[in-house]
C-alpha positions in Angstrom: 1.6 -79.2 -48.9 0.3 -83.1 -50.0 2.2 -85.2 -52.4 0.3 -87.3 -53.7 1.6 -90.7 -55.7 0.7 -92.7 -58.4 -0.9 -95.5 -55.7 -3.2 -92.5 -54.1 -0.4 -93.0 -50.7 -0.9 -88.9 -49.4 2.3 -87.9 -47.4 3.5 -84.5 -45.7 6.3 -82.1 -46.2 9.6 -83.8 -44.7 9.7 -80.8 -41.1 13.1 -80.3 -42.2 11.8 -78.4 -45.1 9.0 -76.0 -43.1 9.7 -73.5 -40.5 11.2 -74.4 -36.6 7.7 -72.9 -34.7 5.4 -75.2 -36.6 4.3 -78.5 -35.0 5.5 -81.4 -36.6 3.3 -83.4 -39.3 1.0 -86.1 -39.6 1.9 -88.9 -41.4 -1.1 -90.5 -43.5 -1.0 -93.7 -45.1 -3.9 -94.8 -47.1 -6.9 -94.1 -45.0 -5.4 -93.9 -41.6 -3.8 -90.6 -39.7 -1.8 -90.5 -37.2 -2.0 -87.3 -36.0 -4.4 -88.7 -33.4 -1.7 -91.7 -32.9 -1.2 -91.9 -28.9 2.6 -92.9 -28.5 3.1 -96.6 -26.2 7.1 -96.4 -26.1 9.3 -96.0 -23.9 10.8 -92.8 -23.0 14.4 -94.6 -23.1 13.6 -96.1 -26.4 12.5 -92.8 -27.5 16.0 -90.7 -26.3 17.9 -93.7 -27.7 16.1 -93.9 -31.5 16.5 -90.4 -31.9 20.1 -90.9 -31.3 20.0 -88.1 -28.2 20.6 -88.0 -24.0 17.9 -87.2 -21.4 18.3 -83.7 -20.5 19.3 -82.3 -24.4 17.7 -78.9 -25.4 14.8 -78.7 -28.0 17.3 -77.6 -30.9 18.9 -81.1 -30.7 16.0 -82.5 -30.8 14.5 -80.6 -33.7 17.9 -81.5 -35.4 18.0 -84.7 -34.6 14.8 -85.2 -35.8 15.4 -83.7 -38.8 18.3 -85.8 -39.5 16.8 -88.6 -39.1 13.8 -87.7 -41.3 15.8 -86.8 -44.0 17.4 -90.2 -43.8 13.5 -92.5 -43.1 11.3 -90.5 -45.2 9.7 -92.8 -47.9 9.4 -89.7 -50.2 13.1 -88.5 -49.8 14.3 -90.8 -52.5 17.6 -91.8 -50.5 18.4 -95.2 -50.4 18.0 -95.6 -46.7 14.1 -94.5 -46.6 11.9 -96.9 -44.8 8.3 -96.0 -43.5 9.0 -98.5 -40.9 11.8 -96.6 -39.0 10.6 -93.3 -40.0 7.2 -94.6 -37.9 9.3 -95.0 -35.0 11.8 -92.1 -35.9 8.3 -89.6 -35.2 6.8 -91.6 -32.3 9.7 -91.7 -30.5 10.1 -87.7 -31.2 6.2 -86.9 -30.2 7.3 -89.0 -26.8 10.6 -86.6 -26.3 8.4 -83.8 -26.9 6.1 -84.5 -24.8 8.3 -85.6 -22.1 10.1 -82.5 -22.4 6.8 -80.8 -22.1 5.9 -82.4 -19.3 9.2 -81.5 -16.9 9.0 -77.9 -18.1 5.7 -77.6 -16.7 6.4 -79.0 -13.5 9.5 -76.9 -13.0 7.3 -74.1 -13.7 4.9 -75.5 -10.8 7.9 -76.0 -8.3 8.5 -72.3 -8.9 5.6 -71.1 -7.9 5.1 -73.6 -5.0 8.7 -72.4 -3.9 7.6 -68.2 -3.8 3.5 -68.4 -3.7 4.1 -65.0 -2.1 5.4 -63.4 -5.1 3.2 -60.8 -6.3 1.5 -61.9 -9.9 1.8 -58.7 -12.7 -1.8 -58.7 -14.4 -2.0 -58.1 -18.4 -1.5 -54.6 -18.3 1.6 -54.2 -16.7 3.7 -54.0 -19.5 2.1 -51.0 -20.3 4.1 -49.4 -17.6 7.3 -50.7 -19.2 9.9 -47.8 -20.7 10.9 -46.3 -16.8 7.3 -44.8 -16.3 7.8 -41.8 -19.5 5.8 -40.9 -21.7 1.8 -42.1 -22.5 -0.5 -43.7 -24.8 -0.3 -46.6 -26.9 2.9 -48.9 -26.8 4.2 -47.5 -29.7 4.2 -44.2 -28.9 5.6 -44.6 -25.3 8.3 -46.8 -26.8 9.2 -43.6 -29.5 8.9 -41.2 -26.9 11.1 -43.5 -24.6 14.0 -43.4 -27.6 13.9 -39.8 -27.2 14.2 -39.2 -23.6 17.2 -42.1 -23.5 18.9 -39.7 -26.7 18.0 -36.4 -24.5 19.7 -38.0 -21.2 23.0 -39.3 -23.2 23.4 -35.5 -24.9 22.8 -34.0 -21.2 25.4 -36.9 -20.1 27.6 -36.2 -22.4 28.0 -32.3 -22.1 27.9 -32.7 -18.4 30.9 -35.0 -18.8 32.6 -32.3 -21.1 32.0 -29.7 -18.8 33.8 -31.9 -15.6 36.6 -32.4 -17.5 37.4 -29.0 -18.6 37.0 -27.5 -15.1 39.4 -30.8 -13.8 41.8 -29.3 -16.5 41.3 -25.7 -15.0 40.6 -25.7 -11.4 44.3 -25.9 -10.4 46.1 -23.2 -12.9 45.2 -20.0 -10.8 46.8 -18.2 -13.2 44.1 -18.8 -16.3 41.6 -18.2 -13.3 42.8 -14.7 -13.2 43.2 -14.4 -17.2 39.8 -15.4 -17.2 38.9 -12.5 -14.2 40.7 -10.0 -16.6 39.0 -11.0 -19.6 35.5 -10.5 -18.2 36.4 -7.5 -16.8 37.8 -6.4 -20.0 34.3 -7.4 -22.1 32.2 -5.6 -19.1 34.1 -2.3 -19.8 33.7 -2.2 -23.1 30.2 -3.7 -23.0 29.8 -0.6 -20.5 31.5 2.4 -22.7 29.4 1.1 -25.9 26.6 1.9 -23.7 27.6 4.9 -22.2 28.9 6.6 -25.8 24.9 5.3 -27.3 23.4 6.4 -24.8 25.0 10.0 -25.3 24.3 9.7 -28.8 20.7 9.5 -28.4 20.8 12.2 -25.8 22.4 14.7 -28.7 19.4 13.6 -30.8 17.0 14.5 -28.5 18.8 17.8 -27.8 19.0 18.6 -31.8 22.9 19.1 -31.7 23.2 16.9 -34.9 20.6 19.0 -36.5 23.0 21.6 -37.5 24.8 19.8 -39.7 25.6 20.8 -43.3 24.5 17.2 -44.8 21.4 16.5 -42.9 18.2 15.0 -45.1 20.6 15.2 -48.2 21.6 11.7 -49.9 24.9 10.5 -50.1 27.5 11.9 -52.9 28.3 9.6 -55.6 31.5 8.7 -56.2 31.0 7.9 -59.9 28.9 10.0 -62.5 28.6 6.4 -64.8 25.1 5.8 -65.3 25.3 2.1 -65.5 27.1 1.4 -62.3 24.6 0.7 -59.2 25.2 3.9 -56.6 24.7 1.9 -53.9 27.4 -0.7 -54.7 29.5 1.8 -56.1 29.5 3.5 -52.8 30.0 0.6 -51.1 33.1 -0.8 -52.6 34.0 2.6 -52.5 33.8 2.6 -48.5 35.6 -0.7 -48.4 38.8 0.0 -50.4 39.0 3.3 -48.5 39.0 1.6 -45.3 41.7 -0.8 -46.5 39.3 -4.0 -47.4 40.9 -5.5 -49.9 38.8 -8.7 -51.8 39.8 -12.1 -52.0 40.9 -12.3 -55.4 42.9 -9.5 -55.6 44.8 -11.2 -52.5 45.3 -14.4 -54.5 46.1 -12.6 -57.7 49.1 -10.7 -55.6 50.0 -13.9 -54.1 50.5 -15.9 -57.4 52.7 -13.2 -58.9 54.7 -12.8 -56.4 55.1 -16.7 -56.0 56.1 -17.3 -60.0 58.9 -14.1 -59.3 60.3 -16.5 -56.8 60.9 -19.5 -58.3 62.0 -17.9 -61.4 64.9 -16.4 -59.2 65.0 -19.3 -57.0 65.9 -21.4 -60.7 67.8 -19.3 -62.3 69.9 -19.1 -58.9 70.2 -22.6 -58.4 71.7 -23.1 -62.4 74.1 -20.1 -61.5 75.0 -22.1 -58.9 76.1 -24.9 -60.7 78.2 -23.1 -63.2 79.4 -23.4 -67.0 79.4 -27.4 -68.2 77.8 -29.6 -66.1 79.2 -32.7 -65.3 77.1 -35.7 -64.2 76.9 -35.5 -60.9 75.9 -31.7 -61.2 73.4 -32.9 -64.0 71.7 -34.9 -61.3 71.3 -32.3 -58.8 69.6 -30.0 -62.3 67.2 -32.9 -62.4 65.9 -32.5 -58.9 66.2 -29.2 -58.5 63.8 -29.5 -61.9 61.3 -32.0 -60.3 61.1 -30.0 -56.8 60.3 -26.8 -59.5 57.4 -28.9 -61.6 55.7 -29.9 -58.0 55.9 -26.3 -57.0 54.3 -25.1 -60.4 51.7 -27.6 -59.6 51.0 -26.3 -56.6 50.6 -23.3 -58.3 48.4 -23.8 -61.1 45.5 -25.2 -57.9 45.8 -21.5 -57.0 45.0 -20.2 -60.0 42.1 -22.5 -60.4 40.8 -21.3 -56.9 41.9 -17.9 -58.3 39.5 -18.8 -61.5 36.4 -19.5 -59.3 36.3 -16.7 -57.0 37.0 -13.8 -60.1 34.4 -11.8 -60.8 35.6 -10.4 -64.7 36.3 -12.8 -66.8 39.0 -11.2 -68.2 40.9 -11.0 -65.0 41.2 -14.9 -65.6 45.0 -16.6 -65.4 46.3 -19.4 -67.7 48.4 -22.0 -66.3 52.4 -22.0 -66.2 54.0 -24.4 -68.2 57.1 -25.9 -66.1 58.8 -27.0 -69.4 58.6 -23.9 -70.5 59.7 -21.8 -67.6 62.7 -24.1 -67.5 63.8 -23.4 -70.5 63.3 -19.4 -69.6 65.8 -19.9 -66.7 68.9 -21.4 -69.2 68.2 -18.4 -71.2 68.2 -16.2 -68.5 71.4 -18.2 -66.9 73.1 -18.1 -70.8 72.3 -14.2 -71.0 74.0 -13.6 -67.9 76.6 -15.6 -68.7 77.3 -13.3 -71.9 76.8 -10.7 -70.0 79.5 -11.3 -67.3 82.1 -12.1 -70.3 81.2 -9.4 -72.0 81.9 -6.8 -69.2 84.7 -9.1 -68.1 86.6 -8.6 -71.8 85.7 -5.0 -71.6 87.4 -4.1 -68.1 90.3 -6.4 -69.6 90.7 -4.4 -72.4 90.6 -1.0 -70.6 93.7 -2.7 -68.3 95.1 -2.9 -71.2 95.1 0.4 -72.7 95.9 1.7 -69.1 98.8 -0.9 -69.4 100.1 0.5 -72.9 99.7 4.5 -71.4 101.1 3.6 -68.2 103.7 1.1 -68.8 106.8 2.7 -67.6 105.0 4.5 -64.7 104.2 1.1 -63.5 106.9 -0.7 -64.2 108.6 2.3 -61.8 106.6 1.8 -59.0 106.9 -2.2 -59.1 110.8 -1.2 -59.2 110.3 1.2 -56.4 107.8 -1.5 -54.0 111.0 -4.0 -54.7 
């Protein structure tokens, strides 16, 4: 890109604004380029202006360069910018360069002077990269090389499962011998099955089954309903009889049975704790209350699993409310409470009476036992 100024002066892009792998600019003043400019100075001079060492690496020098033009350039507007020193500034880095340039090459040269036996690879050997697999284009041997490297880890892998399960195995001669059973075991069984088919389709061929009382005829229903499928009918039917039982008649049981407990696990636990609480009992109500709300929690999930896997809607269960089934335990607790007084006044009573009936029968056998 040119910038061009009020006095017609054309100047390039500072390098510190353009990409590393382009060649650095020409600076143009007036008429006059300089991309043509042959550099007189001293190599030194050069290393020394652009503030660097002999031997640095071309990022310094890039850097350095940059740095420098940032700080020289008559278009970066600082208050150090002189076309004078930025002159020198790019001479001296087109004589680094090209000193650089020059003891790459001969160490390249000394190289080959120091092996001139070494075989030289033409152009087309890197077609033969990728360990020899595959063919065609590049491309393709590099997507068919991913794939054998992907094949030879898996086969790596399950080969290096397999040694360390028999290193686990090889010195337990005792799950050798479970192992000798168990075959033996599945070829005896493998065996009978074949045996007890292969008489079966000997009877067939002999006609033994032909006598049968329900050959050719179709199942019996089980149902006379007209609008329930036969087939599924008879099904189910088969299943139930042979003591299948489906999964949400299993979770159905389950929750029942799990709400009878910890109603009786509650209403135990307040029976426990007896007539008027004090505070320390109180406490122990209150966790004993919290342990039962996370364990009605835990409950209501299973009836939301329950809820997905029913097949009738009406089947479907509501949640329990742990408030509620608190409050169903004190009643329960109170009722037994009454209960206990009630028969407790009523056997008092009947002492009593056997008291007043009784009295000098008793009070002749306390005499008698003194």
């Amino acid at each position: 890109v040119m910038l061009t100024n009020n006095i017609g002066h054309h100047f390039m892009v500072c390098q510190a604004m353009i990409p590393r792998n382009l060649k650095p600019f020409s600076y143009v003043c007036g008429s006059r380029m300089l991309s043509g400019y042959k550099p007189k100075r001293n190599i030194k001079d050069s290393y020394k202006i652009l503030e660097l060492e002999e031997g640095c690496s071309l990022d310094d020098i890039r850097n350095s360069y940059r740095s420098l033009a940032k700080k020289y350039h008559p278009d970066s507007g600082s208050a150090t910018a002189d076309s004078e020193a930025f002159m020198k500034v790019e001479e001296a880095y087109r004589v680094v360069l090209s000193d650089v340039a020059t003891k790459k090459k001969s160490s390249e040269n000394n190289e080959e002077e120091e092996d001139p036996l070494k075989p030289k690879a033409p152009q087309h050997r890197h077609y033969l990269s990728f360990e020899g697999i595959g063919f065609g284009t590049p491309s393709q041997r590099e997507k068919q090389y991913m794939q054998f490297r992907v094949d030879r880890a898996t086969e790596q892998v399950l080969e290096y499962r397999k040694q360390r399960l028999e290193s686990q195995y090889a010195g337990t001669d005792l799950m050798k011998a479970k192992d000798v059973r168990e075959s033996k075991k599945v070829k005896i069984t493998q065996a009978v099955e074949r045996l007890v088919e292969d008489l079966i389709q000997e009877s067939m061929a002999k006609g033994d089954f032909d006598n049968l009382s329900g050959k050719g005829k179709p199942l019996q229903k089980f149902s006379d309903c007209p609008h329930i499928d036969p087939m599924t009918h008879n099904l189910n039917r088969i299943l139930i009889d042979n003591g299948y039982q489906p999964e949400w008649i299993l979770l159905q049981k389950e929750i029942r049975e799990t709400i009878e407990r910890l109603r009786k696990n509650i209403v135990a636990s307040r029976s426990q704790l007896g007539g008027p609480m004090t505070a320390y009992k109180q406490k122990q109500w209150n966790r004993i209350c919290e342990q039962f709300v996370e364990d009605i929690r835990k409950l209501n999930k299973r009836i939301d699993n329950f809820n997905l896997v029913v097949p009738i809607l009406s089947r479907q269960m509501v949640h329990f409310s742990a408030d509620k089934e608190i409050v169903r335990a004190q009643k329960t607790y109170e009722a037994l409470m009454e209960n206990r007084e009630a028969s407790y006044s009523d056997t008092k009573e009947k002492e009593d009476e056997n008291v007043k009936r009784f009295g000098w029968k008793s009070s002749l056998f306390k005499w008698l036992n003194l």
